[in-house]
N, C-alpha and C positions, 0 to 999 in steps of 0.2 A: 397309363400312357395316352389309350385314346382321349380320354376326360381333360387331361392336360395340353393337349395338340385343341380339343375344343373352345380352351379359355383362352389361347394363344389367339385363333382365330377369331375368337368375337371380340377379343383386345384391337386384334389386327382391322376388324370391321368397324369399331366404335371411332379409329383414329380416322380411318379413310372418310366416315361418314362426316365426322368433323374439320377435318381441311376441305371435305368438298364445299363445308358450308362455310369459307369462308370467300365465293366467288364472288356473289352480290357486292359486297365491302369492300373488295379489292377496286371490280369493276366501275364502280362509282366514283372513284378520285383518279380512274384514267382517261384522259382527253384525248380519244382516238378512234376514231372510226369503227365500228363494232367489226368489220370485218376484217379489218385490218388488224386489231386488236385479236381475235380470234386466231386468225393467222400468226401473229408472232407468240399468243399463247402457246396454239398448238407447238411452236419451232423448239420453244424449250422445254416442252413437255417431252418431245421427240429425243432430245438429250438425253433424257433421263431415262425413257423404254430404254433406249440403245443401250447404255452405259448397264444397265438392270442386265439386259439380255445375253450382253454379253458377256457379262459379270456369272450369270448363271449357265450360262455357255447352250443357249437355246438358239435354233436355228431360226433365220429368217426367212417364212415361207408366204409365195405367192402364190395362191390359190384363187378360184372361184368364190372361195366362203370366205377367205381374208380380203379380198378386193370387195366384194360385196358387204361387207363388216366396216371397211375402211371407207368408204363411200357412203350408207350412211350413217355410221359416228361422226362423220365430219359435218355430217347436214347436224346433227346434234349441237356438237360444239359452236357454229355459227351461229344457228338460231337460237341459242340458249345465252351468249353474250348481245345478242340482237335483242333478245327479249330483257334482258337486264336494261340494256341503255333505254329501253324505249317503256317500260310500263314499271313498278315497283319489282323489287327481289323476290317479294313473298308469292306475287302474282307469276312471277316468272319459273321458280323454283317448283310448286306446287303443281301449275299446270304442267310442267316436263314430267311429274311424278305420274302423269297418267296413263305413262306406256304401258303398264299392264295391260288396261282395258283396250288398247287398239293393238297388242299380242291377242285377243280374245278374237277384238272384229276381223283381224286381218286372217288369223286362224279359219274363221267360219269361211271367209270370202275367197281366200285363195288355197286352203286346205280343205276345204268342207265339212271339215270338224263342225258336229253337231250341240250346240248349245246345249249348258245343261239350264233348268229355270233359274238356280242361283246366278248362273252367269251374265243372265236376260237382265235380270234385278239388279245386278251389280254396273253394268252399264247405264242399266238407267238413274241410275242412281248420279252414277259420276256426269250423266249428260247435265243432270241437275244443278250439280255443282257447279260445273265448266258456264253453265246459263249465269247463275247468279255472281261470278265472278266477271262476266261480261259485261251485266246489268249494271254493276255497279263503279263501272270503269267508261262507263258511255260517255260520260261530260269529264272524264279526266284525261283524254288527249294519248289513253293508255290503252286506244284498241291494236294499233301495231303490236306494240308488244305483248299483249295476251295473244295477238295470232301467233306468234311465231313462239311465244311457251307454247301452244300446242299445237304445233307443227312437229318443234324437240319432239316431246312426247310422241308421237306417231313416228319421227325417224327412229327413234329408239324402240319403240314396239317391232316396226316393220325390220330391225336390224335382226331380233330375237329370234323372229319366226325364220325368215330367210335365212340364217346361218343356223341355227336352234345349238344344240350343247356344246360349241368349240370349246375343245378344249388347249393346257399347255403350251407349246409354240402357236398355234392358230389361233389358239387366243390371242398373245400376244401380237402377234404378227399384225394382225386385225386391226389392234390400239395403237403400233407403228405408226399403219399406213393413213390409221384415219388421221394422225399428226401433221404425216407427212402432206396429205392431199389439202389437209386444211390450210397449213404453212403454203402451200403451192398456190392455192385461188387467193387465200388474204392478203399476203405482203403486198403484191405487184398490185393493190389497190390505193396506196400510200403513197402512187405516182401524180391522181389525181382525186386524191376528197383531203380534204381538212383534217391535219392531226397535230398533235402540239408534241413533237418531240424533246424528251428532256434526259437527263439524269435520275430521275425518281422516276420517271414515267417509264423507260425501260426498267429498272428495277425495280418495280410493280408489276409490269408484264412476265418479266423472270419466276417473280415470285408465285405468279397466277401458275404460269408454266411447270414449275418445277415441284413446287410446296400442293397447288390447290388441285394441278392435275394428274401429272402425272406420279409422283409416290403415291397417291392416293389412290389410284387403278391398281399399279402393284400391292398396295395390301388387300386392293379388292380380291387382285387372281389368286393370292397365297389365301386370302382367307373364308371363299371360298371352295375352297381345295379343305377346307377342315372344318368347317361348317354347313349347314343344309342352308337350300336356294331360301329358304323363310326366314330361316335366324339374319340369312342376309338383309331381305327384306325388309325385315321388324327392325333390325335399328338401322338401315339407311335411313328410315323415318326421321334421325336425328337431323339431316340433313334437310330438308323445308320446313320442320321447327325455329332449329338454332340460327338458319340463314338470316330470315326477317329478323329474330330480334337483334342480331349481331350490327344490322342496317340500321334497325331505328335506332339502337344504343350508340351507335360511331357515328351515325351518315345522319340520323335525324331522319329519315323519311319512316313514316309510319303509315303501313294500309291502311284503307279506311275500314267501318266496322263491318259491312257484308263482306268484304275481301278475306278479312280473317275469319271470319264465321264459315266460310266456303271454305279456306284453306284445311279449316279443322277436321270439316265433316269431309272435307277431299282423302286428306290423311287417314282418317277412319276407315272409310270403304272402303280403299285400297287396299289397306292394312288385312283388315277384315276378310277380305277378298281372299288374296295370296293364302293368310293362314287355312283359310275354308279348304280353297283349291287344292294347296297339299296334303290334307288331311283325304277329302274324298278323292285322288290318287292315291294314298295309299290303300286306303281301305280297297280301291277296285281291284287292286295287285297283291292284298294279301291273303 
């Protein structure tokens, strides 16, 4: 039975990995203000928690860790559609993938959790990467949005450390609020920037909302509930893979060749990383 609840969950992980990656694709044929666009993301994503929560008859709780969780997941969600409009998918995707490594720095800095030397190496590793994805974005008018893919990344680390294992309702509660706070700054932006409202263009927002974000959190919470935090990890991986190509195959934009070369070796150490980590946790605990 346990073995079986396993393969449910990395089922449940494979699908969520892959609607995430279909945000770049979506975000690229919508004419709208990235935060405004964020914003009405988040509103229909906020649908779907709700309707989920209630559906499962989970309470909605306001806490310290779910206000702080919902605060910044929503810096996440802005800056990660921010980062799509403004530099390639795979550049944008890949950089957000770095929040492990600043759960590490933010750990040492505001937990004082002591470095171990694989962790030292692994950061530096990734500063390497984060460099040469810069480097080669310098004359493409794509430094905005490589800043704000790693900005994501850091709201998302700094979300980790600050709340660390919510679980259940608080989980959920969390991914509510950061819906709802996001839906609360973006829309009232659509009073004054440039956006091309349409018939497709809200039904592409719906879709980003309902399809790319929020089912896809809920198979995140159900499947890790029945998976270890690695197995999650290792095939999120599928999600800044499948992104870019899904971009260049539909949208036509293709990184150039150090973008992907970075992206690859990005996905590795990280990879690499997490798998280490939980191995020497366990070993220290068993």
């Amino acid at each position: 039975m346990k073995m079986a609840n396993k393969k449910v969950g990395i089922m449940q992980m494979v699908m969520c990995a892959a609607l995430w990656s279909i945000a770049g694709l979506i975000i690229k044929h919508i004419q709208m203000n990235p935060i405004v666009l964020a914003g009405g993301r988040s509103l229909f994503a906020a649908l779907s928690v709700i309707v989920y929560m209630a559906f499962t008859k989970q309470k909605f709780i306001v806490s310290r860790d779910t206000v702080i969780s919902g605060v910044l997941l929503c810096g996440v969600f802005i800056c990660f559609v921010g980062a799509n409009k403004y530099t390639t998918a795979a550049n944008a995707i890949v950089l957000q993938y770095t929040a492990p490594i600043f759960v590490l720095i933010f750990s040492v800095v505001f937990l004082h959790k002591k470095p171990r030397a694989f962790d030292v190496l692994a950061v530096l590793l990734t500063l390497v990467g984060v460099v040469a994805f810069f480097l080669g974005s310098l004359n493409a008018g794509k430094m905005l949005g490589n800043i704000l893919g790693v900005v994501a990344g850091m709201f998302f680390g700094g979300m980790f450390v600050a709340v660390g294992n919510s679980k259940g309702d608080e989980k959920m509660s969390g991914i509510l609020l950061a819906h709802l706070f996001c839906a609360a700054i973006g829309l009232p932006f659509a009073a004054f920037t440039e956006n091309t409202f349409s018939f497709k263009g809200i039904a592409l927002v719906a879709v980003l909302g309902i399809v790319q974000l929020g089912i896809p959190y809920i198979l995140y919470a159900l499947a890790s509930s029945k998976c270890s935090t690695i197995s999650c990890v290792v095939i999120s991986a599928i999600e800044p893979v499948l992104n870019p190509i899904l971009v260049a195959v539909f949208a036509g934009e293709v990184p150039g060749l150090l973008s992907i070369l970075s992206g690859l070796f990005l996905i590795a150490v990280i990879t690499a990383y997490s798998v280490l980590d939980e191995y020497f946790e366990k070993k220290q605990y068993a």
